[in-house]
N, C-alpha and C positions, 0 to 999 in steps of 0.2 A: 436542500439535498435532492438530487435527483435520481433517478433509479432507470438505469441501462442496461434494456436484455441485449445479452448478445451468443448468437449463433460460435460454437464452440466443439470443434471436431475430438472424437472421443481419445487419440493419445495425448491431446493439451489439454483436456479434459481432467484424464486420470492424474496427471504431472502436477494441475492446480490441487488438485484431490488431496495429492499426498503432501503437498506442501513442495516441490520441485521447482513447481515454475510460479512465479510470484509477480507477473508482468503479462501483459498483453503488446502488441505491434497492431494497431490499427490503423484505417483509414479514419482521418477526422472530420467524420463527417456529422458528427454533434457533439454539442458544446460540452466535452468533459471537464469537468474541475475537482479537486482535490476534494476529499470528503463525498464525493457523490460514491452511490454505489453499483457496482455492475453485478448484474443476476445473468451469470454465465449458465445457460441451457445447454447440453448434451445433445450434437445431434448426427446421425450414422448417415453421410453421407450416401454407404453402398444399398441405404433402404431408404433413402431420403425420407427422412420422419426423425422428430425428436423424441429422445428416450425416456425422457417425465424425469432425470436427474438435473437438477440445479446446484450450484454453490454461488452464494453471495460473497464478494468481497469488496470492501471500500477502497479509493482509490487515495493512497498517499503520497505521488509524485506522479508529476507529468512532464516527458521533456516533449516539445514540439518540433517543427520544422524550423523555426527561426533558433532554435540552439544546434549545437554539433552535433553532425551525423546523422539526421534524423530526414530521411528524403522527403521532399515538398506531400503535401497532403496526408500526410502520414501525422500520428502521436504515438508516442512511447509511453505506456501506463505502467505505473508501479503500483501495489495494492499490496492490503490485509486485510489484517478480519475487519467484519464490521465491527463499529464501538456501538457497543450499546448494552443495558442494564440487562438480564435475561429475564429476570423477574418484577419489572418496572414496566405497567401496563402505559403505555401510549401517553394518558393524558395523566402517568401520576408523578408528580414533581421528584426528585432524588432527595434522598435525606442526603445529610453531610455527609455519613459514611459510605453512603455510596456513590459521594461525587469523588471523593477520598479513592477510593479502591477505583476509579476510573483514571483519575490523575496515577495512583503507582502501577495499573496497566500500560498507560499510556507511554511514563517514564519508561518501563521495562523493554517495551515495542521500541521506541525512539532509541536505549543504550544499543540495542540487537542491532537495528539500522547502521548507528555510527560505528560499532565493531565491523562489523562486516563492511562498510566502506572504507575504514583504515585496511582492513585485510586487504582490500582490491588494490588500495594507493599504493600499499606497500611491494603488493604483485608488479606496477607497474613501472615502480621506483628501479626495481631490480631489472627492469628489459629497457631501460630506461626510454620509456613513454613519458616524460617530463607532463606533457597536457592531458595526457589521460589522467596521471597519479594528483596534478593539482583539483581535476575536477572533481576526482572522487574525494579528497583532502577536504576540499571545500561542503560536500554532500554529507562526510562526517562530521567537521564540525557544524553543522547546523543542525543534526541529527542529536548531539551531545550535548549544544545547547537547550534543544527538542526537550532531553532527557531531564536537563535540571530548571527547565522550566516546570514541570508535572512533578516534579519531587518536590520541589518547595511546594509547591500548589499542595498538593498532599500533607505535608505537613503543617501547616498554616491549619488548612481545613480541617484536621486531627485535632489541633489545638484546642479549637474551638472558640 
């Protein structure tokens, strides 16, 4: 996993803040991969200086230039929180129940994902964008696959 500062003007700043905006448009100009994290820094152009605010999010989807839409050198980043134990120091292994409660986090983030990509397909159904609504079709099922892969994961490890 990698970890990506990047320079972040403060109204896309606030909009990651509150949970608005949940993506980035970058130039690809390093190697982003899914699970890496970006540590988005605040910074006020009209005083050219960073504000000492940060938000970390990991990245969950990346469309690039060789898919649709997506202009030559550029990537489309999609993100959330980062995963990780909050009380699980660095080098201390997860007990069960808390690989357990990472898999029905997991589940939970992935059903949100796939809900909210049928809601788009379905937007798109209706203006009839036939290629937009399959790709988002496709982005939810994979998301709901997502979903019940970490739920059985979770229950399995519950078992014990």
């Amino acid at each position: 996993m990698t970890r990506h500062e990047l320079k972040t003007w403060p109204q896309y700043f606030a909009a990651v803040r509150s949970g608005k905006k949940r993506f980035e448009i970058r130039r690809n100009d390093r190697e982003f991969k899914v699970g890496d994290v970006l540590v988005l820094r605040e910074f006020d152009p009209e005083q050219d200086v960073y504000t000492g605010q940060t938000e970390e999010r990991q990245i969950t989807f990346l469309l690039s230039e060789e898919d649709y839409g997506v202009i030559h050198g550029f990537v489309a980043i999609g993100f959330g929180d980062v995963v990780h134990h909050p009380s699980a120091a660095e080098d201390h292994p997860l007990t069960a129940a808390e690989l357990a409660e990472w898999h029905e986090t997991a589940a939970a983030n992935a059903a949100l994902r796939g809900e909210e990509a049928r809601r788009v397909s379905k937007s798109y159904v209706a203006t009839n964008m036939s290629v937009a609504a399959d790709r988002h079709g496709a982005v939810a099922a994979l998301a709901e696959t997502d979903a019940a892969f970490h739920a059985a994961a979770a229950r399995i490890i519950r078992k014990g």
